[in-house]
C-alpha positions, 0 to 999 in steps of 0.5 A: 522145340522152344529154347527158352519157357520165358514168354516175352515181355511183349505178352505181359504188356498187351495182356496188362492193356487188355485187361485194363480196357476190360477193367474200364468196361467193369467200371473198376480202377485196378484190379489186386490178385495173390493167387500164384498162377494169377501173379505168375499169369499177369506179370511172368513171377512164379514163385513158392507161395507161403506165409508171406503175401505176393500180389499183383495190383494193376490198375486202369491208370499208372504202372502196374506194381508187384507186393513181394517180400525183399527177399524175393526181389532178386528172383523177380528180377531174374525171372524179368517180371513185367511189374514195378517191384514193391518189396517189404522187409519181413512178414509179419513186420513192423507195418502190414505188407499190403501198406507198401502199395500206396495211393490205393483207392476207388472201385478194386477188383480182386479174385475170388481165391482171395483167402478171407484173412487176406481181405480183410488184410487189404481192407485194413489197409486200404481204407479209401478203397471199394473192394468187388470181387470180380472174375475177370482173370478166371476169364480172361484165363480161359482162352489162351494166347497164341504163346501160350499154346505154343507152350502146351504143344512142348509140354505134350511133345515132353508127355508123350516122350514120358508115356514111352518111357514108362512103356519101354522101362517094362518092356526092358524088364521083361526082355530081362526076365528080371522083376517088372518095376513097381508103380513107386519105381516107375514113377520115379524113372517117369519123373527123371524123364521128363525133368531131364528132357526139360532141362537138357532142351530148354534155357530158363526152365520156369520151375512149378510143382509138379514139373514133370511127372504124375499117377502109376497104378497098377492091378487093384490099385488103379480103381481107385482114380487119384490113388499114389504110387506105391511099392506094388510091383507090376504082374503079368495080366495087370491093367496099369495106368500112367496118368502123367503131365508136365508143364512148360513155361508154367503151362500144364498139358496131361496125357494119360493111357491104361496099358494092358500086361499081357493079352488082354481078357474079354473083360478087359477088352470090353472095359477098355473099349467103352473107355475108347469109344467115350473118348473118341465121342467126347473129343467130337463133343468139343466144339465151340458154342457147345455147353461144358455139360452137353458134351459131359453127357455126350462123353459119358453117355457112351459108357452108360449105353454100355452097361457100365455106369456103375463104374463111373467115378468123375466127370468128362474133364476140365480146363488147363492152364496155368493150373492142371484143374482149372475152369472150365468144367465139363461136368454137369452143373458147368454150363460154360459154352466152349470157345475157341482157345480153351483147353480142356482135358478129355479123360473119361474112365471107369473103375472096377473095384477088386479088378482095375481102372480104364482112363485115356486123357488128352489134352484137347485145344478148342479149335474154330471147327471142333478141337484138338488133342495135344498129346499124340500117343496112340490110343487103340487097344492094340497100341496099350497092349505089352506082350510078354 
């Protein structure tokens, strides 16, 4: 376990530096980012994004500086951000925000996510710039630092304890003979879960959305693959799904199971068991070298050989960072040769409408001879079945 999600300063500066060589290489001066996970990435400040603008600009020469309204600054410096702190007043202002930041000129890098409306910002205000879009932060995010993995290992460790819980919160239902809980209910207890163990094991939480907690579905519900909690409440011989995560250091892991209330139908062990068999497949399709969309096809061709491939809704997975969907995509149409430090959710489903919903999801770390799930709970179907 970490005592702490901070990661050092010393990550902040050598990350800094070698995104400065890789600036050089571009022929770029500096590069301007506002995406929150690119802040929060390059100089350690998270924050709630709004209205008023936050954005990193680190260029080749000089220090690299954080555009923050001074209402943050006190945050900024409590969360130690590696960046000199360059506050404006109030947004909108009497001067544009993006003034603060003097002295910007030459070839400037800026993301992709950058909003039309805040370039055309930046451009008003720095008239002897050249502003190229460029997609070194995507990635340089890709590949992730040894810190950082050290992260997501605590937040599957937090995943597969939130796993248990929901499990054993329905087991205690039914040793009971009380009501089973609803999905609503046992996403709520989930959540408390993981937030509590967050807070009880760690100083300095670093505080994202969401922190812990994800998906409960049940029966009918769980065919639908993004569906909400709602007040339905479980039944004997359902199929439910917990679909959860949290993230630490503001690093996301996901571990997903579909348990089965009861014992199980031929049907439902079929479902099952094509889902399992194209999870294992597709954990043995990542490895590096190996496109995003080749080890897509071989993942889910496990399902079609299967008869199943009407019930397919979505891709094998995709990548995890500092957002819970982030490139790569294993999917078709991604191309990406897997590499190693990438992780990448591994998370083949199918979806019965009328009946349920069948998904088992790791988060797998890209490895020098193939990868590596973070989160442990079991997956074979004698392990996801709760007798009652």
């Amino acid at each position: 376990m970490l005592d702490t999600q901070r990661l050092p300063t010393t990550f902040y500066t050598t990350l800094q530096d070698d995104l400065r060589g890789e600036l050089t290489q571009l022929g770029l001066d500096a590069i301007l980012a506002d995406d929150p996970s690119d802040v929060a990435y390059v100089t350690g400040f998270f924050h709630h994004p709004g209205e008023r603008p936050v954005a990193v600009l680190l260029p080749v020469d000089g220090t690299t500086r954080l555009l923050l309204p001074e209402l943050e600054r006190e945050h900024a410096e409590a969360q130690r951000t590696v960046a000199e702190l360059v506050a404006y007043p109030e947004f909108p202002g009497l001067r544009p925000p993006f003034t603060y930041l003097d002295q910007v000129a030459g070839r400037i890098g800026y993301a992709g996510s950058m909003s039309v409306d805040r370039l055309a910002e930046v451009t008003a205000a720095f008239p002897d710039a050249t502003l190229i879009r460029t997609d070194l932060l995507t990635r340089t995010r890709l590949r992730k630092r040894p810190a950082e993995i050290a992260l997501h290992t605590e937040a599957a460790r937090i995943t597969d304890l939130m796993l248990a819980a929901g499990r054993t919160l329905i087991e205690d239902a039914l040793a009971a003979g009380g009501d089973l809980p609803s999905e609503a209910e046992l996403a709520g207890y989930i959540t408390g879960v993981g937030t509590h163990t967050m807070y009880a094991e760690h100083a300095d939480v670093v505080v994202v959305s969401p922190l812990a907690g994800g998906l409960v579905y049940a029966g009918p519900n769980s065919a639908r693959p993004h569906a909400l909690p709602s007040g339905y409440r479980l039944r004997p011989g359902d199929v439910f799904m917990l679909s959860l995560g949290c993230a630490v250091g503001g690093r996301f892991v996901e571990g997903e199971r579909t348990f089965i209330l009861g014992e199980p139908t031929a049907e439902q062990r079929r479902y099952y068991e094509a889902v399992r068999q194209a999870q294992q497949i597709g954990g043995e399709a990542l490895r590096p070298g190996v496109p995003c969309a080749q080890a897509n096809k071989e993942c889910l061709d496990v399902i079609r050989a299967a008869g199943l491939a009407e019930y397919l809704r979505h891709r094998q997975g995709h990548g995890i960072g500092l957002g819970m969907h982030e490139p790569p995509w294993l999917s078709d149409g991604d191309d990406t040769p897997l590499a190693v430090g990438m992780i990448v959710s591994n998370e083949p489903g199918i979806y019965v409408p009328g009946h349920g919903g069948y998904r088992i999801s790791d988060s797998m770390l890209i490895t020098e001879d193939g990868a590596r799930p973070f989160t442990a709970y079991p997956r074979s179907l004698d392990d996801v079945v709760v007798a009652l």
